[in-house]
N, C-alpha and C positions, 0 to 999 in steps of 0.2 A: 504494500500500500504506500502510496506515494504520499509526504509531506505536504502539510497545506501551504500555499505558498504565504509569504509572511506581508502583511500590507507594509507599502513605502511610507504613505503620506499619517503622521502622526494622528489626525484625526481618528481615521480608519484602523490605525495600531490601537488607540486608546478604546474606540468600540468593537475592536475583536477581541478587548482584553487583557491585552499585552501588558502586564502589570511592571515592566523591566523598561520604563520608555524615558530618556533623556532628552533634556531640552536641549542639548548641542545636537546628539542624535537627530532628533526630529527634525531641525532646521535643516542639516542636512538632508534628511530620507526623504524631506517634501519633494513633488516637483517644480516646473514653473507656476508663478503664481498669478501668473496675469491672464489664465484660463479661469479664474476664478471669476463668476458674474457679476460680486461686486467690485473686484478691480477694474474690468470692464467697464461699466458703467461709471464708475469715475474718471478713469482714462476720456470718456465720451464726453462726461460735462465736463471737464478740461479744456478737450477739443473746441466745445461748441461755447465755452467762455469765452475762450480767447478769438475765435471768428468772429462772434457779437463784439468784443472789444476794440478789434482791427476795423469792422465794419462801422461802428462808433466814431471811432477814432477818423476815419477817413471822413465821414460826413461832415465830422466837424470842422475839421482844419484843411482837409484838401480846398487848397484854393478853387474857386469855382467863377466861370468866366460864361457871360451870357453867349448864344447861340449868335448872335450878330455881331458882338464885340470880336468873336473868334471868329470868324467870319471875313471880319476886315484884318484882324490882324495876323493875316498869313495864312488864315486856316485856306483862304478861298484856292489859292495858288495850290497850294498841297494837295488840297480835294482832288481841284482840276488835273492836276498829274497828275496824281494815284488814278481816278478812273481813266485816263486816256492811256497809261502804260499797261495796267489791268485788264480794262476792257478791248484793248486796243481800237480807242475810237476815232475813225473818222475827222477829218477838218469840219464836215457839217454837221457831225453826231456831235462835235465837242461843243461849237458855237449854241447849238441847239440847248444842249443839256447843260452849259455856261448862264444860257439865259435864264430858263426853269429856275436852276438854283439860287438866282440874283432876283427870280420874281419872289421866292419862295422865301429868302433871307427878310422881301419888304414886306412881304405879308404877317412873317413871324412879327417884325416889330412895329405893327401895325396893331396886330392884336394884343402884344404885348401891353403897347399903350393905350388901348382901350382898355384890358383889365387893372391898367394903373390910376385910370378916371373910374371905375367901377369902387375899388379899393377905397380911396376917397373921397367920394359921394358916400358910401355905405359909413364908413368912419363919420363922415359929418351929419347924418343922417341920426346915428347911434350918440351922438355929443348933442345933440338938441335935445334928445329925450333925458338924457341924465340930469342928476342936479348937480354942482360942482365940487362935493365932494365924490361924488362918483366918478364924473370926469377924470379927476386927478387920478384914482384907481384903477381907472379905464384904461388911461394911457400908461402907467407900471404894467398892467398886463402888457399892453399893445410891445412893450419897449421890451419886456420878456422874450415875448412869442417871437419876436422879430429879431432877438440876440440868437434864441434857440436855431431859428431856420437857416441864418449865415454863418 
């Protein structure tokens, strides 16, 4: 009759009864531990700490440059080369799709400025209705909300 074989991992030694079990022992006879579920699962809120952190982190501080700004400042040239080397477009596919983009750049800030006359009417809108100590509180939020978003 064959020997039972003897568990490695101390847990397993101490519920087979192995009354002779050393804590140097055991440290050793374990094996890796990071098959274990709740190591796992720590490892993972680790991971997904520090990606909410980085994604944090980037929102706040990465400089941020409007769709027009960038636009004129050099983005327009780039574009235009990246798609004409890429696509390999045409003298009249480039002029073509040259113009789209430049209609397209005046529309974004067209409606840009419209949502910047909406913003302010709605703010002056919500200031006639308050009394002036709510005002004051109005605009602490406003100066908040508006610290948080850039």
């Amino acid at each position: 009759m064959a020997a039972a074989k003897r568990p490695r991992c101390l847990y397993h030694r101490i519920e087979a009864g192995d009354a002779h079990v050393s804590v140097r022992g055991a440290a050793a006879d374990c094996g890796p531990t990071w098959h274990t579920p709740r190591v796992l699962a720590v490892l993972l809120l680790v991971f997904l700490c520090g990606a909410a952190a980085g994604a944090l982190a980037t929102r706040m501080f990465a400089p941020r440059m409007p769709a027009a700004a960038a636009w004129s400042a050099g983005g327009r040239e780039w574009t235009l080369n990246l798609m004409k080397e890429e696509l390999k477009l045409t003298p009249e596919q480039a002029a073509e799709i040259e113009t789209v983009l430049d209609e397209f750049v005046l529309y974004y800030q067209n409606l840009q400025g419209q949502m910047d006359d909406f913003r302010a009417e709605g703010k002056k809108r919500i200031l006639r209705t308050l009394t002036p100590e709510q005002r004051k509180k109005f605009e602490k939020m406003v100066g908040k909300l508006n610290a948080k978003l850039r």
